[in-house]
VEXVEX-338519 format. One line per 2 residues: their letters; for each residue z, y, x of C-alpha. Coordinates in pm, 1 decimal. Example, Ala and Ser with C-alpha at 12.3 -4.5 7.8 and 13.67 -1.06 7.14 Angstrom:
% VEXVEX-338519
AS	780.0:-450.0:1230.0 | 714.0:-106.0:1367.0
% end
This chain:
% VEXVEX-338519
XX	3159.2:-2145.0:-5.3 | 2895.8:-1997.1:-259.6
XX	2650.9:-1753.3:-175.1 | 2663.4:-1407.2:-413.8
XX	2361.5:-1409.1:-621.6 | 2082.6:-1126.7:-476.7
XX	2061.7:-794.0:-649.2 | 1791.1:-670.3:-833.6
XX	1507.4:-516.3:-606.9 | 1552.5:-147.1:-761.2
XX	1273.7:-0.9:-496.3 | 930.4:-127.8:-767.0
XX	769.1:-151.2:-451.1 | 872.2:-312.8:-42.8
XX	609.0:-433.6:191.9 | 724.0:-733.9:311.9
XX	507.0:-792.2:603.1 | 224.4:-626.3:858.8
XX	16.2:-903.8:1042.3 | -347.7:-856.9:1209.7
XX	-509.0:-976.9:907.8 | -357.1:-722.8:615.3
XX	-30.7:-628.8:428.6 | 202.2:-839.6:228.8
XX	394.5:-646.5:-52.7 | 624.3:-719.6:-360.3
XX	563.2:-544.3:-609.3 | 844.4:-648.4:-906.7
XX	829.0:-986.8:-899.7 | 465.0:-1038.1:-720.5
XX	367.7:-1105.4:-355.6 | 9.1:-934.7:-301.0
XX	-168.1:-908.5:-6.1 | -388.0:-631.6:101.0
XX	-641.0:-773.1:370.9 | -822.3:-495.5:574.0
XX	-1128.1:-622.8:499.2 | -1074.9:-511.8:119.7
XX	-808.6:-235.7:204.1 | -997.7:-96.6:523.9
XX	-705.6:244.0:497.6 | -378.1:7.1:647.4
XX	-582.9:-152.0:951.8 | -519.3:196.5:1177.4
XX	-228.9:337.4:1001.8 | 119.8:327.0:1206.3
XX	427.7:72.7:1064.2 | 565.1:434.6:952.9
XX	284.8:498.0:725.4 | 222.3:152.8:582.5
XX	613.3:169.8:486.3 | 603.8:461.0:304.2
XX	535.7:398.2:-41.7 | 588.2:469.2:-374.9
XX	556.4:309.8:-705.9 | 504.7:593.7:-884.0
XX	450.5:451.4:-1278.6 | 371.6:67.7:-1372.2
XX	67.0:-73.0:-1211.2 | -29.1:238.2:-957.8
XX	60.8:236.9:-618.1 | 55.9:561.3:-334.2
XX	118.5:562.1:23.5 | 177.9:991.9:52.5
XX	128.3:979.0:427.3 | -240.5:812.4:409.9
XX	-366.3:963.7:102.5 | -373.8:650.7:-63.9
XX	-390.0:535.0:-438.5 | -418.9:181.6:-536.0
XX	-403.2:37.7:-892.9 | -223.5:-332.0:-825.7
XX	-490.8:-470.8:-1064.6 | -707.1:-415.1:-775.6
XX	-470.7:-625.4:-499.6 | -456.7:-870.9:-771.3
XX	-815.5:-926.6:-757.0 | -981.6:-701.9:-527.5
XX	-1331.0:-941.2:-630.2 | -1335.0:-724.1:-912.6
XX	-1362.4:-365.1:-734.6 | -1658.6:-454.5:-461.5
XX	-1698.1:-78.1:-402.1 | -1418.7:-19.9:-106.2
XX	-1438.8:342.3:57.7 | -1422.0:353.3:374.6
XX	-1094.8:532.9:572.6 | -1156.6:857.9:660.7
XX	-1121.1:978.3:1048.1 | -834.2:1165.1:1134.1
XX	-991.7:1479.8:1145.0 | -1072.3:1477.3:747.8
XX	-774.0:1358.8:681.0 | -608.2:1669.3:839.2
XX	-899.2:1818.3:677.2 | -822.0:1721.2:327.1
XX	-468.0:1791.1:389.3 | -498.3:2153.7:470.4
XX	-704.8:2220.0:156.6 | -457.7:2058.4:-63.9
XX	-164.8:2229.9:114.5 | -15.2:1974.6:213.5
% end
């Protein structure tokens, strides 16, 4: 018996694993992993939230629930961008929300 040959991941974008050190994603064809120590915004954020994202043009990532934008140049080699900003409490997220109408 032969196994049917995978489709093509149509999604750009699937995290493929949350562990206590960071997040694994594909993106394409690439595995990249987002540890919290560079990406401080996924260490508090619920399974729901670290799911939810979009691809939404080549090389730019966005998680809409935590306000996040990430180029993938910067999972890729997050040596390269030292400056990491750190995650906002949940108050100015709501905050920052409610200005943006959102």
């Amino acid at each position: 018996m032969r196994s049917v040959a995978r489709g093509k991941n149509t999604s750009g974008v699937e995290v493929q694993n949350v562990s206590a050190f960071g997040v694994w994603l594909l993106v394409g064809d690439k595995e990249l992993f987002a540890s919290y120590a560079d990406f401080p915004w996924f260490k508090d954020a619920t399974i729901g939230q670290v799911l939810d994202v979009d691809q939404p043009h080549p090389g730019h990532l966005y998680w809409p629930q935590l306000d996040v934008d990430l180029a993938i140049e910067s999972l890729e080699a997050p040596e390269k961008f030292p400056l990491v900003a750190k995650p906002m409490g949940k108050a100015k997220t709501a905050k920052r929300k409610a200005k943006r109408g959102v």
